[in-house]
C-alpha positions in Angstrom: -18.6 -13.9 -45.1 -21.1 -16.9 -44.8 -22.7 -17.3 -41.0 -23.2 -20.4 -39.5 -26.7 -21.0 -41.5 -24.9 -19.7 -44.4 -22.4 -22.5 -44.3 -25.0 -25.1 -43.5 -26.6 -24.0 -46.6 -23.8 -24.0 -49.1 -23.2 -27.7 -47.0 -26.7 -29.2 -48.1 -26.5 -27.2 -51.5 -23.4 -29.3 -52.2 -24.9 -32.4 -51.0 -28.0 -31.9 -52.9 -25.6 -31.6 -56.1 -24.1 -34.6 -54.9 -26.8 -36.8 -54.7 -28.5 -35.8 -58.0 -25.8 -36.6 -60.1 -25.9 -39.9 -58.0 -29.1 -40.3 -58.4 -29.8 -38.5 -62.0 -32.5 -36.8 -60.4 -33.3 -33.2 -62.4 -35.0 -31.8 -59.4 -32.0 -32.3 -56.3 -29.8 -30.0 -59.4 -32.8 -27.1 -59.1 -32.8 -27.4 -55.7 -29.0 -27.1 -55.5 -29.4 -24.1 -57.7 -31.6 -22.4 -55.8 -29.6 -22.8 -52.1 -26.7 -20.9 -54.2 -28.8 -18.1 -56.1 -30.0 -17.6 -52.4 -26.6 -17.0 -51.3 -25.4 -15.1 -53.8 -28.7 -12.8 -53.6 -27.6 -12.6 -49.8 -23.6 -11.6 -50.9 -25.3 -9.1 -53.1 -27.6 -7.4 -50.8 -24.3 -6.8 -48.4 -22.6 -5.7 -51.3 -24.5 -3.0 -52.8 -26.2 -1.6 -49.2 -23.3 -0.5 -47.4 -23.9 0.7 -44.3 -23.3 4.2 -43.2 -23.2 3.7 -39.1 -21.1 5.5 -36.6 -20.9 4.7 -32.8 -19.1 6.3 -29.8 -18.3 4.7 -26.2 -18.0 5.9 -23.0 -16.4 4.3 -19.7 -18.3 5.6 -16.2 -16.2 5.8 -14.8 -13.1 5.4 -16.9 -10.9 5.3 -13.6 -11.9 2.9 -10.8 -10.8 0.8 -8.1 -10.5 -2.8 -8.6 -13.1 -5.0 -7.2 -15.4 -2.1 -8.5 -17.7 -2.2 -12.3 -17.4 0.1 -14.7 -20.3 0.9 -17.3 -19.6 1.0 -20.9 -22.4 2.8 -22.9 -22.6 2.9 -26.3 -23.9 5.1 -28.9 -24.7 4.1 -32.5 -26.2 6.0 -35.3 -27.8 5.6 -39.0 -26.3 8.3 -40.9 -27.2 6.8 -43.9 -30.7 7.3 -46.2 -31.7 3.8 -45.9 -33.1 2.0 -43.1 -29.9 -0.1 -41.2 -30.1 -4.0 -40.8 -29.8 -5.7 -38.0 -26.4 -4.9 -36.0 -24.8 -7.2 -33.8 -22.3 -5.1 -31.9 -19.0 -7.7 -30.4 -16.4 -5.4 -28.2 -14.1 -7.2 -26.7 -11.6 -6.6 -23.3 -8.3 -6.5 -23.2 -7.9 -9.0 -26.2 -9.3 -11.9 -25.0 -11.9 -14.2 -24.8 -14.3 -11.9 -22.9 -16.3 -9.9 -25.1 -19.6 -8.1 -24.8 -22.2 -9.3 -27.8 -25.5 -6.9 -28.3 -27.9 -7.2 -31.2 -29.6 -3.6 -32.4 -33.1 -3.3 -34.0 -32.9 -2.0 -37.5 -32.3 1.6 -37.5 -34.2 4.4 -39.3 -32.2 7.2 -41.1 -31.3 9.4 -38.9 -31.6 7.3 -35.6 -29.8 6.8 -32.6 -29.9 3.6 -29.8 -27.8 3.5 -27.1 -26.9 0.2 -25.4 -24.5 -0.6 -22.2 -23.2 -3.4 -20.6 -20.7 -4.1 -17.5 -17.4 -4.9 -16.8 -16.4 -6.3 -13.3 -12.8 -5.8 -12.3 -10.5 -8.2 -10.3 -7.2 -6.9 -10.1 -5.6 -3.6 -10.7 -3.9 -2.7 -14.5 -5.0 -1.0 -17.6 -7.6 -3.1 -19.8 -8.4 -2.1 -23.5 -11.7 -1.8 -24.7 -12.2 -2.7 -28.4 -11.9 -2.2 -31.0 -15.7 -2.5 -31.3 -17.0 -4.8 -34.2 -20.2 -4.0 -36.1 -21.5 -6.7 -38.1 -24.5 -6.6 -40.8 -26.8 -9.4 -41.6 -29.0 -10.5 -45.1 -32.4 -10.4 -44.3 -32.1 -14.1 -43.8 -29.1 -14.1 -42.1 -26.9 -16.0 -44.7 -24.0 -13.5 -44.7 -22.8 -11.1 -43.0 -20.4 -8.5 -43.3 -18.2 -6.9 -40.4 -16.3 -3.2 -39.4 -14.8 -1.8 -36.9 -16.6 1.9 -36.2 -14.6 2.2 -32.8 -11.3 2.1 -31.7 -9.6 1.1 -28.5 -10.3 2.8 -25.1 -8.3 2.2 -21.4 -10.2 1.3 -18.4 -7.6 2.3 -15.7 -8.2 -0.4 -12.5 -6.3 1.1 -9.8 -5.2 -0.6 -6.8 -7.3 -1.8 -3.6 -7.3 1.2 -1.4 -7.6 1.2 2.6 -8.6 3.0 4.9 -5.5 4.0 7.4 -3.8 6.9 9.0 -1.5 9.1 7.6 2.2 9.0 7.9 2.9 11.1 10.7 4.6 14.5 10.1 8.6 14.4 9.9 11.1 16.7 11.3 12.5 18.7 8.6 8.8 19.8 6.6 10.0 22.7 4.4 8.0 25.8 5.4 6.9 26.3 1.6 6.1 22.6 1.4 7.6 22.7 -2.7 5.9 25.1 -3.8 7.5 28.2 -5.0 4.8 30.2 -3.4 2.9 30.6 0.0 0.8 26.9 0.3 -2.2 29.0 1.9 -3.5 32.0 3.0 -6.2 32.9 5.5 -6.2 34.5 9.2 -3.7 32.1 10.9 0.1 31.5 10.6 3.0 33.3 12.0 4.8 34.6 9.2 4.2 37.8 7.4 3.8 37.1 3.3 2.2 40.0 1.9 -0.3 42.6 2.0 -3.8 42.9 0.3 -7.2 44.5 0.5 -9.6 44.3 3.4 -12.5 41.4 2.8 -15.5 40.9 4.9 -14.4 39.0 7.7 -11.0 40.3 8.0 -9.5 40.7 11.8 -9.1 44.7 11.8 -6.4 44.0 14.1 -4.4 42.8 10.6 -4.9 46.5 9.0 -1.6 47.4 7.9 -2.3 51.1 8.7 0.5 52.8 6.8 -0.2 51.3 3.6 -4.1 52.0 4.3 -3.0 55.6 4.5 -1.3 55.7 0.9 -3.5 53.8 -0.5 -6.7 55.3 0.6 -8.4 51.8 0.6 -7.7 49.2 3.8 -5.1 46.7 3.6 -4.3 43.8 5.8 -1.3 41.4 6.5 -1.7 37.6 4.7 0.0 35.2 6.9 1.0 31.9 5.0 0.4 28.9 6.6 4.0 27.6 8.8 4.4 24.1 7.8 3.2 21.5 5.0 4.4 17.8 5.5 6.0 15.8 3.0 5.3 12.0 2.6 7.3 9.8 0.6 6.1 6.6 -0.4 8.7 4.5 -2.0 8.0 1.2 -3.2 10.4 -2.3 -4.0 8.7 -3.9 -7.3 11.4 -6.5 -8.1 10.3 -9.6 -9.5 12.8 -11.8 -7.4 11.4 -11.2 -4.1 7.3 -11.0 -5.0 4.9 -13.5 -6.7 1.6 -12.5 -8.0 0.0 -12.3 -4.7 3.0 -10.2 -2.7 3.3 -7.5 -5.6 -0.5 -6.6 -5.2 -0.2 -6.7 -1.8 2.7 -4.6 -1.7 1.1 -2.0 -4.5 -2.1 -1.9 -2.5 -0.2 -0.9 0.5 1.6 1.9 -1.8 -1.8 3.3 -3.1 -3.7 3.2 0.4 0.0 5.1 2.4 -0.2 7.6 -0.6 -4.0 8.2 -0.5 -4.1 8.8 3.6 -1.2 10.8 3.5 -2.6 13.0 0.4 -6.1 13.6 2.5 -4.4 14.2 5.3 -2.9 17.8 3.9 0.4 16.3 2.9 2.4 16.9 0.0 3.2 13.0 -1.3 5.7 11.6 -3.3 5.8 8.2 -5.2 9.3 6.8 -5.9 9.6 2.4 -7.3 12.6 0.7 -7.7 10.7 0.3 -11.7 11.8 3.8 -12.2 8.6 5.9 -11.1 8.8 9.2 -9.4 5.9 11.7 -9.7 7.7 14.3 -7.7 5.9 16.1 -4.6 2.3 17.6 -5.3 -1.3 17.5 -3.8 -4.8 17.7 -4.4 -6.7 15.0 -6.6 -5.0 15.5 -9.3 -2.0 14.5 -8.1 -3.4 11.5 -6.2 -4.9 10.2 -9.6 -1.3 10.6 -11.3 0.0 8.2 -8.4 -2.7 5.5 -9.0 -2.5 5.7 -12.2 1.1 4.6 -11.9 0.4 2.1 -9.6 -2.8 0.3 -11.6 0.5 0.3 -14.7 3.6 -0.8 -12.4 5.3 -4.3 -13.1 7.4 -6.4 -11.1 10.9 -5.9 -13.2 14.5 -7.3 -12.9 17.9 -6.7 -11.9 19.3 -4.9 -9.3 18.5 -2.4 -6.6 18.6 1.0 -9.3 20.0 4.6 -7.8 17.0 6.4 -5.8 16.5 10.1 -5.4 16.5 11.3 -1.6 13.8 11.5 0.2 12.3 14.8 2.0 10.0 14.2 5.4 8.1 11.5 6.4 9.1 8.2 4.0 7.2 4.6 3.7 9.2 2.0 2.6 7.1 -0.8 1.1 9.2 -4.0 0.4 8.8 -8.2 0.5 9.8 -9.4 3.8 12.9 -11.5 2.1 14.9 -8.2 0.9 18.1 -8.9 2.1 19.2 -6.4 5.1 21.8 -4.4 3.2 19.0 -3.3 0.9 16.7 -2.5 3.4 19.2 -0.6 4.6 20.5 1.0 1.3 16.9 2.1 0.9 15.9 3.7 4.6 19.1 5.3 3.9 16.9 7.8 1.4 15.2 9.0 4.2 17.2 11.7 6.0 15.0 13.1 9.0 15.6 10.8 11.8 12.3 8.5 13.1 10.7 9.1 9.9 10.9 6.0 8.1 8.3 3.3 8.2 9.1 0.1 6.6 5.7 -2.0 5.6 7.0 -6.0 5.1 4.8 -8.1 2.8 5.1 -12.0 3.4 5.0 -14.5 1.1 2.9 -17.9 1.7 5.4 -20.2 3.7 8.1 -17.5 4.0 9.7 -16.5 7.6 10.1 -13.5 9.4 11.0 -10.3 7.9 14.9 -9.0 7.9 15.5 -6.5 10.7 14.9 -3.2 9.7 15.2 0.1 10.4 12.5 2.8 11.9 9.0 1.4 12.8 7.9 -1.8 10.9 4.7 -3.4 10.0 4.5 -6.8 9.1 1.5 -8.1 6.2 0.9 -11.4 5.9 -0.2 -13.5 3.6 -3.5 -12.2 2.3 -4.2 -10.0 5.1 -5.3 -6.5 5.3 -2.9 -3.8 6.0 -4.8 -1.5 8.0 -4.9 -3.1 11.5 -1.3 -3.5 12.1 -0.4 0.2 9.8 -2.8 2.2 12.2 -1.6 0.8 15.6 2.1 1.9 14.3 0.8 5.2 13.4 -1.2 5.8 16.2 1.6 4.4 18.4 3.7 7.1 16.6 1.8 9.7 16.9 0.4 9.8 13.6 -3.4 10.8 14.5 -4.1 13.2 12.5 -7.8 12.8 12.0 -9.5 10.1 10.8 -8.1 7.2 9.0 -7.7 7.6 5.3 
């Protein structure tokens, strides 16, 4: 296709056409002539040099926190035996205006460049890379002729997270905490799990003598580790009672509930009215499964859907306005009594909260939730450490 000067070109070729038949001047038809042999040379060249480039793209990080940049680099090679033209690379976000625009140096057979540029995030969600564009140019830049050489790639924004205190542990922890084996092992515990040979640093007073004696080699009692809390975090996403402002609000809370409760040697659960439930686990892993759920979660519509029942400690994370008999239909998950903790996210303009259930903490407008969630928890006893 013709660039900008290209069109400009064909523009004054036509013109110059124009005005020599007007004028019956010979030389504005050779001058005419020569615009369009120049732009057919430059249709040519494109034509019968294609271009042998490949290119790769990398996100660091490809998972972030909103507010946060991530760094796209770029890697494109000359694969080809003649000496590339100049490249202008166009990759665009998330389909829209935005778009990074690079120019590359010819490159020699055989060569590499690598070039990066920045992407600031705002708010939490999934934005889409790409596809990247490269685009070849005539020596004089007439024409210019465009391919993709990269596909789309997901930068993962995940929610604002703050620094709080855990959710307090919950009468009712299960001894196993989910797991189907012992959830650690070391020198302290109360429960006998199983035997196994003697390491440096072993009590001797753990020798399990007897088997010592058959075995010929010393063996020691394991002790598992008594308790492991469980922390629910379930989370009201429906559109009728949030605008744009509430919902993050609301998910931030979610992501910051889940994250301190995570770090703070719980096993944590994330349950949404949208349908979302990642089931109990730890480790980062796990904490990275329930972000990336919340940096994809959408307010949605309808009515309040059937939850699954909630083990231990539970946070229940809903707009201020939900009518009582939901609030109540939900707390009603949790079946440890004094375990429940409802967070209530105000709107601009909107009054106080419905009376709820357990320990609540109120979020205004805008405001942080970590002054108001750590007096709760502290108030509850929920110190378990530092916050978050």
């Amino acid at each position: 296709m013709l660039t900008g000067r290209g069109w400009g070109l064909l523009v004054g070729a036509l013109a110059l056409a124009g005005a020599g038949r007007l004028l019956g001047l010979l030389e504005q038809y050779v001058l005419a002539a020569g615009a369009w042999a120049l732009m057919g040379t430059a249709l040519a060249y494109l034509a019968l040099r294609p271009a042998d480039v490949t290119a790769s793209r990398t996100l660091h990080p490809s998972r972030l926190e909103a507010g946060e940049e991530s760094r796209v680099e770029l890697a494109v090679a000359n694969r080809g035996r003649r000496t590339s033209a100049v490249l202008e690379l166009r990759d665009p976000v998330d389909g829209g205006p935005r778009r990074a625009r690079l120019l590359l140096a010819p490159l020699r057979p055989g060569g590499e460049e690598r070039v990066s540029y920045r992407i600031p995030t705002e708010r939490r969600g999934v934005l889409r890379v790409g596809p990247l564009e490269a685009r070849r140019f005539d020596p004089l830049s007439l024409a210019s002729r465009a391919g993709t050489v990269v596909g789309e790639t997901e930068l993962v924004v995940h929610p604002a997270v703050e620094r709080v205190l855990p959710l307090p542990h919950a009468p009712g922890d299960d001894r196993r905490g989910g797991f189907r084996r012992a959830t650690a092992v070391g020198a302290t515990g109360d429960d006998f799990y199983a035997l196994r040979p003697w390491a440096v640093g072993d009590d001797l007073r753990r020798v399990h003598w007897p088997s010592t004696a058959r075995r010929d080699e010393l063996m020691v009692r394991q002790h598992d580790v008594p308790w492991q809390g469980r922390a629910t975090v379930v989370l009201d996403v429906r559109a009728r009672y949030h605008d744009d402002d509430s919902i993050e609000q609301a998910v931030s809370a979610a992501a910051s509930v889940a994250a301190a409760s995570g770090r703070g040697g719980s096993l944590v659960r994330l349950v949404t009215t949208a349908g979302d439930d990642t089931g109990f686990g730890t480790g980062q892993a796990h904490l990275e499964l329930i972000l990336d759920r919340l940096a994809r979660v959408q307010p949605t519509e309808g009515e309040l859907p059937g939850l699954p029942e909630v083990d231990g400690a539970m946070a229940l994370i809903v707009a201020a306005d939900v009518p009582a008999a939901d609030v109540s239909r939900l707390a009603r998950l949790s079946g440890s009594r004094g375990s429940l903790t409802v967070v209530a996210v105000q709107r601009e303009g909107q009054g106080p909260p419905q009376v709820a259930p357990g320990r609540t903490v109120l979020v205004g407008p805008g405001q942080a939730l970590a002054p108001a969630w750590n007096r709760a928890m502290a108030a509850a006893g929920g110190v378990r450490g530092a916050a978050g």
